[in-house]
LOZAGU-803607 format. One line per field, with one value per atom (N, C-alpha, C): residue in three letters; chain; atom name; z negated, y, x negated. Coordinates in steps of 0.1 Angstrom, whole numbers, plus 2048, in hexadecimal, padded with zeros to 3 digits. Example, Ala and Ser with C-alpha at 12.3 -4.5 7.8 and 13.67 -1.06 7.14 Angstrom:
<sites>
res = ALA,ALA,ALA,SER,SER,SER
chain = A,A,A,A,A,A
atom = N,CA,C,N,CA,C
w = 7B2,7B2,7B2,7B9,7B9,7B1
v = 7C7,7D3,7DF,7EA,7F5,800
u = 77C,785,77C,780,777,77F
</sites>
This chain:
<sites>
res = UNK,UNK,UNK,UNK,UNK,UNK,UNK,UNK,UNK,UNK,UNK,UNK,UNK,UNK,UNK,UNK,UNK,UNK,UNK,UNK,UNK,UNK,UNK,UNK,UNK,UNK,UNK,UNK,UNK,UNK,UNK,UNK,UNK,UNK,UNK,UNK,UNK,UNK,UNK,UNK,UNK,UNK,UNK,UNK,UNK,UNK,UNK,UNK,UNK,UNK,UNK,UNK,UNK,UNK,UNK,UNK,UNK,UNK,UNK,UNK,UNK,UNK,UNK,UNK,UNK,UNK,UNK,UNK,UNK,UNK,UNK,UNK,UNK,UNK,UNK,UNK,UNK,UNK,UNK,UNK,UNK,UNK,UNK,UNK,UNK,UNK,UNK,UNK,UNK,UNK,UNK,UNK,UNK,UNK,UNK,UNK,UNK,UNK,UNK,UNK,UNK,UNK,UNK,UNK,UNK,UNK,UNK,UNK,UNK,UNK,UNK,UNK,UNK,UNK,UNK,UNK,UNK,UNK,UNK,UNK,UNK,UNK,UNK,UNK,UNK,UNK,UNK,UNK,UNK,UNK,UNK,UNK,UNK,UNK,UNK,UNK,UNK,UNK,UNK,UNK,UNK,UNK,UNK,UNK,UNK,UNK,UNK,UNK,UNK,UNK,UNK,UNK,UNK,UNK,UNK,UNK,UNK,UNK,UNK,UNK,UNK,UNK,UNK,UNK,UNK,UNK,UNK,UNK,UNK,UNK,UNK,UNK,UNK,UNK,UNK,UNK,UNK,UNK,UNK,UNK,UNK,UNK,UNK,UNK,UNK,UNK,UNK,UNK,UNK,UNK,UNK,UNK,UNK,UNK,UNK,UNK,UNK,UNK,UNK,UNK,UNK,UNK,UNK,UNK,UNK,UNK,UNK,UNK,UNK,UNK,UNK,UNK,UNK,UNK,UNK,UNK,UNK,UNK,UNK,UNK,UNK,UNK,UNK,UNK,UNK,UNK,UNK,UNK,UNK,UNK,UNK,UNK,UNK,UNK,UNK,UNK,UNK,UNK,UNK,UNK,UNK,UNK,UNK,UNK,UNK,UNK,UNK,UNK,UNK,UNK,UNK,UNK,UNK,UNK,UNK,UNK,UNK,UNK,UNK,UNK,UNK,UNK,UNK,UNK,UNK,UNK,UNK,UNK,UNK,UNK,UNK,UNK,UNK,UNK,UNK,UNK,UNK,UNK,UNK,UNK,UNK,UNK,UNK,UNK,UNK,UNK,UNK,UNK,UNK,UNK,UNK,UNK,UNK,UNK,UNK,UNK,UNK,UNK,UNK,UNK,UNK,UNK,UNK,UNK,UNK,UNK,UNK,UNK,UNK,UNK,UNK,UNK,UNK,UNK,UNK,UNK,UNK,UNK,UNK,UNK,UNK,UNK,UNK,UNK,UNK,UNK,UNK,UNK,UNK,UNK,UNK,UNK,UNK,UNK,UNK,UNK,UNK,UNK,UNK,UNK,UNK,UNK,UNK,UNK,UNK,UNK,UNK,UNK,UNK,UNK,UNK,UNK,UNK,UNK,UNK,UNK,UNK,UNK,UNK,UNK,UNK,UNK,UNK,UNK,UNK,UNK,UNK,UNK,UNK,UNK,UNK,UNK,UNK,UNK,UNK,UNK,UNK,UNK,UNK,UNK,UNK,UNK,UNK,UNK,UNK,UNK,UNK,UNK,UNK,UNK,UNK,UNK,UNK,UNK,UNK,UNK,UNK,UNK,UNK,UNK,UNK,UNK,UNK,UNK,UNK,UNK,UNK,UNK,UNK,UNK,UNK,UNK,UNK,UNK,UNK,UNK,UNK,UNK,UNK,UNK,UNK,UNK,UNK,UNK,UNK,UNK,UNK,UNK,UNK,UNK,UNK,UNK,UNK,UNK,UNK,UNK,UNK,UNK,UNK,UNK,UNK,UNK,UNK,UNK,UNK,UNK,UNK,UNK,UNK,UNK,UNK,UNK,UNK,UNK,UNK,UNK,UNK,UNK,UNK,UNK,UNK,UNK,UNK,UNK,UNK,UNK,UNK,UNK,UNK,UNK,UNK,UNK,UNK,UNK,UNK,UNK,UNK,UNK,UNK,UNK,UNK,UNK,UNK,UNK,UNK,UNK,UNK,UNK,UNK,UNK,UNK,UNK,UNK,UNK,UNK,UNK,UNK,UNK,UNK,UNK,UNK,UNK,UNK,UNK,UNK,UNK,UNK,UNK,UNK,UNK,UNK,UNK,UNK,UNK,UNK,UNK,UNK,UNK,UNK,UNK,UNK,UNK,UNK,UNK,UNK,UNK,UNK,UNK,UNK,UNK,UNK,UNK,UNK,UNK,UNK,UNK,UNK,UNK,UNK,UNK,UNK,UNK,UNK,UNK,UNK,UNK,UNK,UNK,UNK,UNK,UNK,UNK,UNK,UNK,UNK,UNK,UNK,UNK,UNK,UNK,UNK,UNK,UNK,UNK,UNK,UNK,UNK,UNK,UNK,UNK,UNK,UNK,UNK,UNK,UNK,UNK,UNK,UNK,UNK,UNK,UNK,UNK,UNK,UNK,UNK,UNK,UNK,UNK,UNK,UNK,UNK,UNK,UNK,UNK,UNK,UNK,UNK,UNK,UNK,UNK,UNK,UNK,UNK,UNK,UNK,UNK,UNK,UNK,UNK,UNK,UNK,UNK,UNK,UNK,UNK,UNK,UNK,UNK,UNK,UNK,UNK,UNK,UNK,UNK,UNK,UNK,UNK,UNK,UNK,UNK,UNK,UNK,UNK,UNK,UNK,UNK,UNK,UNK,UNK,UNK,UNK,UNK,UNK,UNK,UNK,UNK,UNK,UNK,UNK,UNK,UNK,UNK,UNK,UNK,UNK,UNK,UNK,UNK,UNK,UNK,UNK,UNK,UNK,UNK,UNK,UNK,UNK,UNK,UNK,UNK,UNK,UNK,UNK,UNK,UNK,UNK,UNK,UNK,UNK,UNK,UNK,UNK,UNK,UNK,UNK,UNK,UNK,UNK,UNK,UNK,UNK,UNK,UNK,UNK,UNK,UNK,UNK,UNK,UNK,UNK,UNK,UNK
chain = A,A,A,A,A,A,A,A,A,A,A,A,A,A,A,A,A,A,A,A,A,A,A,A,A,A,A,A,A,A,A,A,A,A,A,A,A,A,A,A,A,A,A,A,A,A,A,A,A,A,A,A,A,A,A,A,A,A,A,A,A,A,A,A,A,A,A,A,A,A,A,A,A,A,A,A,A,A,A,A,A,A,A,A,A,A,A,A,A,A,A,A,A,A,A,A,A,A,A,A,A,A,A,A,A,A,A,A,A,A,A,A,A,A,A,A,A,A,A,A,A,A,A,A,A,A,A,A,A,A,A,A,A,A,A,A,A,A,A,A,A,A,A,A,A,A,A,A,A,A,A,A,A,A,A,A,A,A,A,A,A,A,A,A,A,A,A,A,A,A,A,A,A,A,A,A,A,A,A,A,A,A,A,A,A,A,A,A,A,A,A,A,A,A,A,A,A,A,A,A,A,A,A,A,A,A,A,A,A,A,A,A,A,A,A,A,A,A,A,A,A,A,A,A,A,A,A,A,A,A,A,A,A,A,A,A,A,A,A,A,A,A,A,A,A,A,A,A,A,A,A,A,A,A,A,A,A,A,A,A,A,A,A,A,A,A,A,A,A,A,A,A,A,A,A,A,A,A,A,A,A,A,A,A,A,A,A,A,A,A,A,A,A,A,A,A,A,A,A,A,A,A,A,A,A,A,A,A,A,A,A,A,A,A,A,A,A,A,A,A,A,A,A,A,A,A,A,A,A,A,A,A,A,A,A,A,A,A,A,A,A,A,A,A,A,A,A,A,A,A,A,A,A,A,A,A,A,A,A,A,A,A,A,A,A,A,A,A,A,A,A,A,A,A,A,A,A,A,A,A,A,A,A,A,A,A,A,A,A,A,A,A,A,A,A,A,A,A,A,A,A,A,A,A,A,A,A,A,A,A,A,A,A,A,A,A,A,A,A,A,A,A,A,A,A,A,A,A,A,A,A,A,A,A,A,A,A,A,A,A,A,A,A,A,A,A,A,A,A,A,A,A,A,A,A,A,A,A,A,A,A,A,A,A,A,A,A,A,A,A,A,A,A,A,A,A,A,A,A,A,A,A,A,A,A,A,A,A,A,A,A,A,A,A,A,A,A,A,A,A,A,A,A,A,A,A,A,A,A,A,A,A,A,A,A,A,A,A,A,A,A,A,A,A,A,A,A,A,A,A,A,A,A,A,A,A,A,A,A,A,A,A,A,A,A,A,A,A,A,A,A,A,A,A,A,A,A,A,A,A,A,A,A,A,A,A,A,A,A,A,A,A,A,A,A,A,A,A,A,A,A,A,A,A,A,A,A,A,A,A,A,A,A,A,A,A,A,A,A,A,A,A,A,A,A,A,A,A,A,A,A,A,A,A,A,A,A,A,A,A,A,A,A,A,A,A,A,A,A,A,A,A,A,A,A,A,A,A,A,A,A,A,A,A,A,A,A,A,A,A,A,A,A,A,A,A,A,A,A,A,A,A,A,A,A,A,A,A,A,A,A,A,A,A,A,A,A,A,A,A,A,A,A,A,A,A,A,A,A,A,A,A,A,A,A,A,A,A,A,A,A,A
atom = N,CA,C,N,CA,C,N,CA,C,N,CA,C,N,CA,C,N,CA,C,N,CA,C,N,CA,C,N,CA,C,N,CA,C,N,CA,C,N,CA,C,N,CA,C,N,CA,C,N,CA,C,N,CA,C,N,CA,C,N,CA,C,N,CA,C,N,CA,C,N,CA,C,N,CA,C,N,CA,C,N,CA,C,N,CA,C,N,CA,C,N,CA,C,N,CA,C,N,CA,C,N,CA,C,N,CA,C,N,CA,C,N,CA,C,N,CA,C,N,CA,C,N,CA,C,N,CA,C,N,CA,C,N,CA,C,N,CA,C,N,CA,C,N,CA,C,N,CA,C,N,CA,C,N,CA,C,N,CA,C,N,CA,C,N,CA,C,N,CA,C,N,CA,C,N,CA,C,N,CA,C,N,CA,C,N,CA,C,N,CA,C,N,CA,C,N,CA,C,N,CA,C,N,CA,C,N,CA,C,N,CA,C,N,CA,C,N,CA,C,N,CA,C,N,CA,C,N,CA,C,N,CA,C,N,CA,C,N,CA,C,N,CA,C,N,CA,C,N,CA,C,N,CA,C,N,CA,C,N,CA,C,N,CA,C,N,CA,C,N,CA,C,N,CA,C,N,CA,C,N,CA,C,N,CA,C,N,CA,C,N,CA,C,N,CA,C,N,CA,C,N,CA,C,N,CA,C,N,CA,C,N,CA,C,N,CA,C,N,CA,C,N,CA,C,N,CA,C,N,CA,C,N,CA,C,N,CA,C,N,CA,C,N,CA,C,N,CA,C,N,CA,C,N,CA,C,N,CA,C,N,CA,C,N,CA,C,N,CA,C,N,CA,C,N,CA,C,N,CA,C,N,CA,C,N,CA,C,N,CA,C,N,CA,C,N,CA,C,N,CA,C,N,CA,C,N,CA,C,N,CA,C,N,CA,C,N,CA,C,N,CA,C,N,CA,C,N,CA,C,N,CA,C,N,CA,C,N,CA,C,N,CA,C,N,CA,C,N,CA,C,N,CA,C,N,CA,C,N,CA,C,N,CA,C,N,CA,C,N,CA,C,N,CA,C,N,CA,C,N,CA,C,N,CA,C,N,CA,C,N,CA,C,N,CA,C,N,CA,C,N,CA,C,N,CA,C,N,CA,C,N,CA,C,N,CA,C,N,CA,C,N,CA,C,N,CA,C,N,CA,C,N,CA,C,N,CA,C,N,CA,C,N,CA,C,N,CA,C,N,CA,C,N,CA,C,N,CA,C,N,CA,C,N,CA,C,N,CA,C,N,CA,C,N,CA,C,N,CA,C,N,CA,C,N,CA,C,N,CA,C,N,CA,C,N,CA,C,N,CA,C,N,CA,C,N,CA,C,N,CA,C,N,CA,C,N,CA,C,N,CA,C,N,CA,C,N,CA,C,N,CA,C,N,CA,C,N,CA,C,N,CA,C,N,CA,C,N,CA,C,N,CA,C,N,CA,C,N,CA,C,N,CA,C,N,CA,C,N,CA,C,N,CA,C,N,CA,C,N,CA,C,N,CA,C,N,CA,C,N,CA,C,N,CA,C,N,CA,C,N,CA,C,N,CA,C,N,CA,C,N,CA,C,N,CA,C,N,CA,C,N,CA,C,N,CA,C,N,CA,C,N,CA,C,N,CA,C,N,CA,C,N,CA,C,N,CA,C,N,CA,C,N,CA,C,N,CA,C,N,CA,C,N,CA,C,N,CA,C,N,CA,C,N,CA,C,N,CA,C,N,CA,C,N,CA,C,N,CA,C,N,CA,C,N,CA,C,N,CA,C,N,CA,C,N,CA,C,N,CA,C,N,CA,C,N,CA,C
w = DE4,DDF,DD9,DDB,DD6,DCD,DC4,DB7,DB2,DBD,DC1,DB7,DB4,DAF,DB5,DBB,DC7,DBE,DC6,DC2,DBF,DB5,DAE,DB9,DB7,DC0,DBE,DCA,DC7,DCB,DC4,DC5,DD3,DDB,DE6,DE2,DEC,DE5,DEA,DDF,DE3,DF0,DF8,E00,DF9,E05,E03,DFD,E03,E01,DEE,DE6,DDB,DD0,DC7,DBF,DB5,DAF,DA1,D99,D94,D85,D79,D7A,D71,D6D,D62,D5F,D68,D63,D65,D74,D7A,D88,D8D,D89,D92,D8D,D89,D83,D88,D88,D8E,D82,D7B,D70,D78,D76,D7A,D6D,D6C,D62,D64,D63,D66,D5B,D63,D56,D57,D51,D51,D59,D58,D64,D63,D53,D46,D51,D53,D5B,D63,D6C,D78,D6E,D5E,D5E,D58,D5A,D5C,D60,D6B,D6D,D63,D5A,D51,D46,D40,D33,D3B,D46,D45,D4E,D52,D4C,D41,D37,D2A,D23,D26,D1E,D27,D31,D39,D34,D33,D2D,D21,D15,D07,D08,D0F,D0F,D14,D1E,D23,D1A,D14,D0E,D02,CFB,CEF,CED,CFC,D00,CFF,D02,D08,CFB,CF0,CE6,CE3,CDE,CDD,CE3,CE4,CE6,CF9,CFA,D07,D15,D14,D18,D29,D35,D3F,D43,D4C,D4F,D53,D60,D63,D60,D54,D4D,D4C,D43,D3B,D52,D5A,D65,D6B,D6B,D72,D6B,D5D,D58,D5C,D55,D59,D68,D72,D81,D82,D7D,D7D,D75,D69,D64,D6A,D71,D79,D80,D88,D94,D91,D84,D80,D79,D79,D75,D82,D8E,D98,D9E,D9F,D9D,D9A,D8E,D84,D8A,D8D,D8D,D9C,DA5,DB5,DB9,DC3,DC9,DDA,DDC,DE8,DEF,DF8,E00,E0E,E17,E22,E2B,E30,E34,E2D,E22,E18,E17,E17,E13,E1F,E2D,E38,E3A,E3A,E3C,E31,E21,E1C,E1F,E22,E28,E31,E3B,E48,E43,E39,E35,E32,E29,E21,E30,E35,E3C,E47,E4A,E4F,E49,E3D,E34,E31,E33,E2D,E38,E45,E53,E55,E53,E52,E4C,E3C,E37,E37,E3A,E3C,E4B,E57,E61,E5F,E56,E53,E49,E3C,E33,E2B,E26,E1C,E0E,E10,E02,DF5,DFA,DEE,DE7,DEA,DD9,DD1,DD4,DCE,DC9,DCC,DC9,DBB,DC0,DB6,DA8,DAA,D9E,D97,D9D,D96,D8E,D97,D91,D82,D83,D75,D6F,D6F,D67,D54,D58,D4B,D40,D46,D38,D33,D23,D1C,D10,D0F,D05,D01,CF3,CED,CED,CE5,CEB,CE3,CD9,CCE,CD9,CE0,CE8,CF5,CF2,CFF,CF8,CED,CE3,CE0,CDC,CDB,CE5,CF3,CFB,CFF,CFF,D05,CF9,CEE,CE3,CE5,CE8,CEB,CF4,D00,D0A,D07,D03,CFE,CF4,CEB,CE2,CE9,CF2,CFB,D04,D0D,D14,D0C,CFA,CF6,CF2,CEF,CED,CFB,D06,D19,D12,D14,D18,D0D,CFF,CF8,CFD,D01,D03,D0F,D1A,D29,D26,D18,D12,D11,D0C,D09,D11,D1D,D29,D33,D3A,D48,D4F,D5D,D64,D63,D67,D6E,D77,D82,D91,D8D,D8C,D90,D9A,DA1,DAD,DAF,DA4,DA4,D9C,D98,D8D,D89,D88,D89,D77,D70,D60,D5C,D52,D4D,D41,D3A,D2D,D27,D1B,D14,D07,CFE,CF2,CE9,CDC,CD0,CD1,CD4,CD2,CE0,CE9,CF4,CF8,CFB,D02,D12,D14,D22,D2C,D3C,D40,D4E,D5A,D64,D69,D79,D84,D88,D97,D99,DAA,DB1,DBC,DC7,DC4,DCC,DD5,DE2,DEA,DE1,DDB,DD8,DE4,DDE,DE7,DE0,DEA,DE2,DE7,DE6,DF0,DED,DEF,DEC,DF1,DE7,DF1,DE7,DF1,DEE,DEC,DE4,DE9,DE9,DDD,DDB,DDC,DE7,DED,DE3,DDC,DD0,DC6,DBD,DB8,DBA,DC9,DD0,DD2,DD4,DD3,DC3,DBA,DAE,DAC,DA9,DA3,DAD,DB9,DC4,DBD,DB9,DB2,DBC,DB6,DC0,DBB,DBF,DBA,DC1,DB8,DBD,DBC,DC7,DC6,DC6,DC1,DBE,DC2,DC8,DCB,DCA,DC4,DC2,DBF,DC3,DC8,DB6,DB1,D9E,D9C,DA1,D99,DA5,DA1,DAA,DAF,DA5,DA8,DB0,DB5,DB9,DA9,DA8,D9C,D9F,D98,D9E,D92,D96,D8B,D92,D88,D8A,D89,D92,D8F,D8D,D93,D95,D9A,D8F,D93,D9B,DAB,DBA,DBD,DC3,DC2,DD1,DD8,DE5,DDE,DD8,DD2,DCD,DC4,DBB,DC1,DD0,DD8,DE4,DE4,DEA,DDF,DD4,DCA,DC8,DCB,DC4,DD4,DE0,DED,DEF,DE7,DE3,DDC,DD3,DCA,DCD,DCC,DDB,DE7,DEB,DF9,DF8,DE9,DE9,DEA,DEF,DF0,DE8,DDE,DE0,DE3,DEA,DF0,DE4,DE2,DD8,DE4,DE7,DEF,DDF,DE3,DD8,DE0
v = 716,711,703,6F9,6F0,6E8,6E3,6E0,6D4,6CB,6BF,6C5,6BB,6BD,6B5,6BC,6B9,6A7,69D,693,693,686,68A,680,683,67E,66D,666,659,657,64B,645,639,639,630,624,61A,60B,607,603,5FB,5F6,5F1,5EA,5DC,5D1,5C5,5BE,5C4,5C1,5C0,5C9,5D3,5C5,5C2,5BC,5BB,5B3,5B2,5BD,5BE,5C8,5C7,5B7,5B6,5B9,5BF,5C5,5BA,5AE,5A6,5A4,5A5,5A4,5AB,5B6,5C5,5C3,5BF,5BF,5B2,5B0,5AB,5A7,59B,59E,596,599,595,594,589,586,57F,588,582,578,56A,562,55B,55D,55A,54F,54B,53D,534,530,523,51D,522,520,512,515,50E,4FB,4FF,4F1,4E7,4EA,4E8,4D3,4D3,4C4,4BE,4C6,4BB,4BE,4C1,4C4,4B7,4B5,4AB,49B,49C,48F,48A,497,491,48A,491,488,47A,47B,46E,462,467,45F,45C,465,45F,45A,457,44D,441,43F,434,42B,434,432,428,436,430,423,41D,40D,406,40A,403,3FB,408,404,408,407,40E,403,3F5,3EE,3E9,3EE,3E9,3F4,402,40D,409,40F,40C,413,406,40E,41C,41D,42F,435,43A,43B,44B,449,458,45A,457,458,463,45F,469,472,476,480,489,483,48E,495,48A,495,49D,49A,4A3,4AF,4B1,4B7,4C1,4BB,4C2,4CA,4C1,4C7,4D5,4D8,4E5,4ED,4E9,4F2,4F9,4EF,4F8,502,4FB,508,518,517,51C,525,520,522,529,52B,52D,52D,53C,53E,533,52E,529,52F,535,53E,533,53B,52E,52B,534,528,525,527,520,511,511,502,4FB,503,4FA,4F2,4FC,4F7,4EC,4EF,4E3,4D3,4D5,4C6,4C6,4CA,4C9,4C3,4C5,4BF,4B5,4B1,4A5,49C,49E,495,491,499,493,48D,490,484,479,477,46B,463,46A,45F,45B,467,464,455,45D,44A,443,441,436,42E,436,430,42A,436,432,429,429,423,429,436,438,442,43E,442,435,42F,423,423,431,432,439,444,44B,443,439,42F,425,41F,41F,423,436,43A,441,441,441,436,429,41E,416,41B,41A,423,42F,43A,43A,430,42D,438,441,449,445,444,43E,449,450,454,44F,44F,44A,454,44E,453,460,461,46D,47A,477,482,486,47E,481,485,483,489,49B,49B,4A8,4AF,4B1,4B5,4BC,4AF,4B6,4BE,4C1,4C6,4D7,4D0,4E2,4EA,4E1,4E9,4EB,4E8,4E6,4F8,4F7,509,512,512,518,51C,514,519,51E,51C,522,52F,530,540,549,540,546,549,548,549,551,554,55D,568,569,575,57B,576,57A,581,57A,581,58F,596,5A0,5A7,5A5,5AB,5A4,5B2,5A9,5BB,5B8,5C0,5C3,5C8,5C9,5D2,5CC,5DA,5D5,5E4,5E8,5EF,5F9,5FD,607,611,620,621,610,614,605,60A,5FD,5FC,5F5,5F6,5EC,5EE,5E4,5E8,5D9,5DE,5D7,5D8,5D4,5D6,5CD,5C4,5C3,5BE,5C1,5C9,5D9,5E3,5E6,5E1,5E2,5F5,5F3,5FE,600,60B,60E,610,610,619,618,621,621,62C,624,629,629,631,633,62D,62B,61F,629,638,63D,641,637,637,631,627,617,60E,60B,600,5F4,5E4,5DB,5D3,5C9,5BD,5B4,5A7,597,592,58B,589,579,570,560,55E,565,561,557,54C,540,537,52A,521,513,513,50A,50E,51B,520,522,526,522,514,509,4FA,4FA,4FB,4F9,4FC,50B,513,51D,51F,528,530,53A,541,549,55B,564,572,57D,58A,593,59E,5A6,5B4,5BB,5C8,5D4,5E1,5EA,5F6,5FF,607,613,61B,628,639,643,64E,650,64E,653,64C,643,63A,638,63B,640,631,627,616,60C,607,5FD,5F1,5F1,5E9,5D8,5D3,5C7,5B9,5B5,5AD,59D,595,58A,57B,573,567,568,56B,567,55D,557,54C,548,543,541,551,555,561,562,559,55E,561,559,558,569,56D,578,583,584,58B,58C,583,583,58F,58C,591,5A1,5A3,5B4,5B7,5B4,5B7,5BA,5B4,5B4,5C1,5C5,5CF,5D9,5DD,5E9,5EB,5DC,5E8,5EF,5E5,5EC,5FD,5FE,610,60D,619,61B,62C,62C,63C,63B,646,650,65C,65A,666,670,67A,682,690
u = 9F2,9E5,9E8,9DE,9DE,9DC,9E5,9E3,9D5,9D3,9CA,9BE,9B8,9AF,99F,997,98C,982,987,984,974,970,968,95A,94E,943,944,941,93F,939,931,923,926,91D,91E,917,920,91B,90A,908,8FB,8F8,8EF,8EA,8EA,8F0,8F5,8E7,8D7,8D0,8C6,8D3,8D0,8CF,8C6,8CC,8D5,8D9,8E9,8E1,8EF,8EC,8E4,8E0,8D8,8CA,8C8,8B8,8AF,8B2,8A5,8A2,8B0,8AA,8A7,8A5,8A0,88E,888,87D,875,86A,85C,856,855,848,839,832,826,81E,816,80B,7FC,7F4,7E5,7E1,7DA,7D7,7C8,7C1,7B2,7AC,7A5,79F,7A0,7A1,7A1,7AE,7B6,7C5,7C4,7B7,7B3,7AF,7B2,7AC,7B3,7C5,7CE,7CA,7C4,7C1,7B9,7B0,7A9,7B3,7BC,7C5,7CF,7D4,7DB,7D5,7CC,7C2,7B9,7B8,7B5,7C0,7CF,7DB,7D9,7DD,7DC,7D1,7C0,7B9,7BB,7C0,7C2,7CD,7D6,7DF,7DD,7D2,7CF,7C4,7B8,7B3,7B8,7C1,7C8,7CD,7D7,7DD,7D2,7C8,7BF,7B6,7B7,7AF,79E,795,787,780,780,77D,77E,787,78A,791,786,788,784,78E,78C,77D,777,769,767,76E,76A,774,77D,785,77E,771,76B,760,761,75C,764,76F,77D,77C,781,77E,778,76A,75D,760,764,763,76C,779,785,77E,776,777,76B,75F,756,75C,767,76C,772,777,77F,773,76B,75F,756,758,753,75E,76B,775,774,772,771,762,758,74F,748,74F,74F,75B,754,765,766,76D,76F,775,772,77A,77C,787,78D,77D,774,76D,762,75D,755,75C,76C,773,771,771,774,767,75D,74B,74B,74D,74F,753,760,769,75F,75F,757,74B,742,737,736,742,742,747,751,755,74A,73F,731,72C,72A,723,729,737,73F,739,73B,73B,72C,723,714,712,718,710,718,727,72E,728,722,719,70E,705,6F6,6F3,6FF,6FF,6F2,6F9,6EC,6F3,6FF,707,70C,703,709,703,6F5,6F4,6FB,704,70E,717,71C,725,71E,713,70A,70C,706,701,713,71C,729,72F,72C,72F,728,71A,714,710,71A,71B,71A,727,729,72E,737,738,745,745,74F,753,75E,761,773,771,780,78D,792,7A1,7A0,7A0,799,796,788,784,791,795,7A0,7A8,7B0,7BA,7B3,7A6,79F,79F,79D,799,7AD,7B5,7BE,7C1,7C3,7C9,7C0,7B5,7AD,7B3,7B4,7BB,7C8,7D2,7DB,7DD,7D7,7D6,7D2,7C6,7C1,7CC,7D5,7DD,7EA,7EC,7F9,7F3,7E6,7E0,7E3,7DF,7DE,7EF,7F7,807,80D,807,807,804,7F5,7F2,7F8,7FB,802,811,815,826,823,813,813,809,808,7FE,806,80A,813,816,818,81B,82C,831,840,842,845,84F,858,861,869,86E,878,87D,876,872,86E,85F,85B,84F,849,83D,833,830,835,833,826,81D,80F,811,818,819,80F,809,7FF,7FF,7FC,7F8,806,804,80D,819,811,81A,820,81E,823,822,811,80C,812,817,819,816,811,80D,813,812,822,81F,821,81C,829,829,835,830,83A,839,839,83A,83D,828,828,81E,814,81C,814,811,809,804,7FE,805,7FF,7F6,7F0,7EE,7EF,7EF,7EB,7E1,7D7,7CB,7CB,7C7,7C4,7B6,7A8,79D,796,7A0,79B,79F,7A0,7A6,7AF,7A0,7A1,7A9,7AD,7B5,7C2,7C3,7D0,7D2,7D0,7D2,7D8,7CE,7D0,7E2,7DE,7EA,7EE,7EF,7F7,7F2,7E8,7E5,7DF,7DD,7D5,7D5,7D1,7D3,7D8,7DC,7E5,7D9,7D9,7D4,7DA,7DD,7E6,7DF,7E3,7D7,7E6,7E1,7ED,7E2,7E5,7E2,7DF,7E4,7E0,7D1,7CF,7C5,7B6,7AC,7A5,79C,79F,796,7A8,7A4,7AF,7B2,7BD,7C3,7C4,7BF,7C0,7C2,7CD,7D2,7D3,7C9,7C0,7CC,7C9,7CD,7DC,7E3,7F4,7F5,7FF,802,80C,812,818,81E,80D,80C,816,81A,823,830,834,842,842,83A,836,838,831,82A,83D,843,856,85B,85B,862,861,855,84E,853,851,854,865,86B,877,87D,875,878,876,86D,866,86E,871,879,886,88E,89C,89E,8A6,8A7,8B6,8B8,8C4,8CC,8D8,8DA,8E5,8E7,8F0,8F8,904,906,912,910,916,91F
</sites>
């Protein structure tokens, strides 16, 4: 009989495809962030105007100075305000660029040119110091609050943690399902932004977590996590 003693189980190596050891890399955080996001372009042409303003002085403010503004800042309000989806944007362009060649032919846009050019809106450097400083708290409240509402995948489990106390709740991946969906063109230009839909056998509505921001990049990563398998032989 033999004295040997029956060697002990080993664990088989990972797949080359497996991530490092480390917590963080095995994990996905995802965070939904409001719409206010999208107006990212008027928070940094209000600094830009109160700086220009400011050189400039109260006296000697560039004429369509408070003109730009205002359209940048319309422009994030129709954003904001309508979804553009790919051919609502295409019919768009397509429209405008009829009309550009229309009246650049016909010559019947120079009243547009016109009524922009004696617009005349003038605001000081003040309103431009105020405006960016609003957006400014506004977006350190946004980035506060996303610390404490955020998704996380992991390899075996889909985590939504929420508020203060760091409420729980956790699905398990097993015959999860996700998707990516881009519905808004203009949001995607903005900020690569898009949603994620979650649809899992526990939960009887589809889950759907709003406005991720380079939702492809996002959308590599969770694709990532989810497929690793790892085998245990024993």
């Amino acid at each position: 009989m033999s004295d040997e003693t029956p060697a002990a189980p080993v664990e088989a190596p990972a797949p080359s495809s497996a991530p490092s050891s480390d917590p963080a890399s095995e994990r996905v955080i995802v965070r939904a962030y409001p719409k206010v996001i999208f107006f990212w372009l008027s928070w940094v042409c209000s600094l830009v105007a109160a700086i220009v303003a400011h050189a400039n002085g109260a006296d000697d403010l560039p004429t369509h100075l408070g003109t730009i503004w205002m359209c940048i800042f319309a422009f994030n309000l129709m954003v904001i305000s309508f979804d553009f989806s790919e051919v609502i944007s295409v019919m768009i362009i397509a429209l405008v660029g009829v009309l550009i060649f229309a009246g650049l032919h016909f010559e019947f846009l120079s009243f547009i040119g016109a009524f922009f050019r004696n617009l005349g809106l003038q605001m000081n450097a003040n309103f431009y110091y105020t405006m960016f400083g609003l957006f400014s708290l506004i977006y350190l409240i946004v980035f506060i609050q996303t610390r404490f509402d955020y998704w996380e995948f992991r390899h075996n489990e889909v985590i939504h943690r929420r508020g203060v106390f760091a409420d729980i709740r956790r699905y398990s991946t097993e015959d999860l399902r996700w998707f990516k969906e881009i519905p808004d063109v203009m949001e995607r230009i903005l900020c690569g932004s898009g949603r994620m839909i979650l649809t899992t056998p526990t939960e009887k509505h589809p889950i759907i977590i709003q406005h991720v921001l380079g939702i492809n990049r996002i959308d590599e990563k969770v694709a990532d996590i989810l497929g690793v398998k790892r085998v245990v032989m024993k």
